[in-house]
Each structure stands twice: as structure tokens, then as C-alpha cells.
N, C-alpha and C positions, 0 to 999 in steps of 0.2 A: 573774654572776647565774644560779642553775637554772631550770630550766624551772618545777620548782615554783613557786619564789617569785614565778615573772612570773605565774605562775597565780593566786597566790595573788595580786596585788596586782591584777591585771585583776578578783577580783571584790570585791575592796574596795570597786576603785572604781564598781564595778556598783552595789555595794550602798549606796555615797554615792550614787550618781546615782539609785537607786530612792527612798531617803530623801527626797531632798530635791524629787522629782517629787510622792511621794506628802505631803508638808508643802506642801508649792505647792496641790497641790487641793484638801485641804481646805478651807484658809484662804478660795480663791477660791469653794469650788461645792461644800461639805459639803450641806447640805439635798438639793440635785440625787444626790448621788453618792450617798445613801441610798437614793432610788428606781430607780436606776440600778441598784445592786446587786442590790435584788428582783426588778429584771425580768430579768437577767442568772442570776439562779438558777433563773427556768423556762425558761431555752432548753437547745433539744436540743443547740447548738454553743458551748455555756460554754465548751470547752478553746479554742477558735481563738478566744474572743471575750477571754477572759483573757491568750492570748499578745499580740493587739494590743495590750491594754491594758496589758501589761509592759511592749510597744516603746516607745507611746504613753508612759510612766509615765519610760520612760530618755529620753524625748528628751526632756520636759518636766524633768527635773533636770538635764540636761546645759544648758540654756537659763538654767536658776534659777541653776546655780554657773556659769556664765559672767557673769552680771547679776552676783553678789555677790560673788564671790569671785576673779574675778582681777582683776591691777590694770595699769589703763592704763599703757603704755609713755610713759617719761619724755617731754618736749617736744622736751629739746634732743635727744635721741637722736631722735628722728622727723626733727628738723631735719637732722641729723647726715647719715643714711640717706641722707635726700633728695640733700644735694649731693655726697654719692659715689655715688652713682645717677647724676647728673648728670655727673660726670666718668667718663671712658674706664680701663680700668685704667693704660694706658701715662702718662693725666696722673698721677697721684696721685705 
């Protein structure tokens, strides 16, 4: 895999975890985030206030597509784990 490509997929996934931070707040706190935004465009420190809000924005879709989108590891394989966890490698 090139260096490109891993670039190119690290901001894919950027740009899924933006998507779906920014669809996350909406839903929960549109009305708010309207007023939020006007007052965010009279400050003098918009750029450092906009960078939180992109961290803020990636860790809230990193949160959402962990909720919805990956899927619980099987039962028995947890079961599984657990009692070769439990044995030594020499039992096995």
C-alpha cells in the first residue's frame, strides 16, 4: 500500500468521522448550534475556536460510528478468549 493511499484513506476516514459527528449534533442540539455559530463569528479567536470544534466534531463521530456501526464480538468467541486466557501456553 503507498504512502498515498494510506493518506488518502486516513482522510476518508476523517471525513466519515466529521460527517457523522457533525449529523450527531444536529439531531441532538440544532437550535443551540445556531446561536452558537453567531456568537463564534464575533470573536476575535474564531480559527483556535473552529480547530476545537473539528477535534471536538472528530471525537463525537468517532463515538457515533463506534455506537452504530461496529458489531459486538461473537459470545462464544469471548467464551473462547477467556479459557485460553485462563490456560498457560505450555497447557494448550
Amino acid at each position: 500500500m503507498s504512502h498515498e493511499t494510506q493518506r488518502r484513506e486516513g482522510l476518508d476516514g476523517q471525513a466519515v468521522l466529521l460527517a457523522a459527528g457533525l449529523a450527531d449534533l444536529a439531531v441532538s442540539t440544532l437550535g443551540t448550534a445556531v446561536g452558537t455559530v453567531r456568537g463564534l463569528l464575533r470573536r476575535s479567536d474564531a480559527a483556535e475556536v473552529a480547530a476545537e470544534a473539528e477535534h471536538d466534531l472528530v471525537a463525537r463521530g468517532r463515538l457515533v460510528l463506534d455506537r452504530y456501526a461496529s458489531v459486538p464480538p461473537a459470545h462464544l468467541e469471548i467464551l473462547a478468549r477467556h479459557v485460553l486466557a485462563g490456560k498457560g501456553v505450555d497447557d494448550v
